[in-house]
TORDREN-450355 format. One line per field, with one value per residue (C-alpha): residue in one letter; x, y, z. Coordinates in steps of 0.5 Angstrom, whole numbers, plus 500, padded with zeros to 3 digits. Layout:
# TORDREN-450355
resn: A_...
east: X_...
north: Y_...
up: Z_...
***
This chain:
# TORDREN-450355
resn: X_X_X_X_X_X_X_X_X_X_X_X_X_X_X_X_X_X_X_X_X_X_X_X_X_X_X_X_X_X_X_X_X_X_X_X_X_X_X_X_X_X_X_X_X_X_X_X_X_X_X_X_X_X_X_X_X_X_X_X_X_X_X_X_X_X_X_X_X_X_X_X_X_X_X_X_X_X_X_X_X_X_X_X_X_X_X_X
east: 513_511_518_520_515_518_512_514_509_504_499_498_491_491_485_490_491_496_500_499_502_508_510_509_514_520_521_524_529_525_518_517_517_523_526_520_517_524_526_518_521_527_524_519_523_530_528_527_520_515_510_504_501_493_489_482_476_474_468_472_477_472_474_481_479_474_481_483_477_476_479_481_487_491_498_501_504_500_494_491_483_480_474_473_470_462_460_455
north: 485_484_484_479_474_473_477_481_483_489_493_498_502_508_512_519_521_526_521_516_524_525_518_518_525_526_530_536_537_545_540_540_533_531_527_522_522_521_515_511_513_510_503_502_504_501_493_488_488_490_496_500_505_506_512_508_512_511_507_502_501_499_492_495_499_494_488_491_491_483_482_475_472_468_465_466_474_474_473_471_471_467_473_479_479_480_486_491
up: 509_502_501_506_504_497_494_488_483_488_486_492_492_496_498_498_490_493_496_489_486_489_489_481_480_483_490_489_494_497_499_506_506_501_505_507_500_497_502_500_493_494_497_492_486_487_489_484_484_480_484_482_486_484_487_489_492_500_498_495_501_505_506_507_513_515_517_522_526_524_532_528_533_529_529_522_521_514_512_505_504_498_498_501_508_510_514_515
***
């Protein structure tokens, strides 16, 4: 989607600091799950874009679990906010 919408220069914050790991080293081909690391890898790797993956705490993710709940209809396939939400 970020891709699509010409968007090039992504700062990915995730609340696994497993998943920001195994994305930062390479997959070794004896993982369980080589093939699905090596393809997120590859996807975000090998684009002409720039992609840094953070490990930020739950607590700090909130807004982000928050926006799904929002219920807000709209018509555009994205959405851009100017300040984060209000929520209890």
């Amino acid at each position: 989607m970020a891709w699509a919408n010409g968007l090039n220069n992504l700062v990915i914050n995730v609340d696994s600091a497993i998943v920001v790991n195994k994305m930062h080293i390479p997959a070794r081909p004896n993982h369980l799950h080589y093939f699905i690391i090596k393809e997120c890898q590859e996807y975000i790797y090998n684009m002409q874009w720039t992609v840094v993956i953070e490990h930020c705490y739950w607590e700090a993710s909130r807004v982000a679990e928050h926006l799904p709940n929002l219920r807000v209809e709209q018509q555009e396939p994205l959405l851009f906010l100017n300040q984060p939400p209000a929520f209890a």
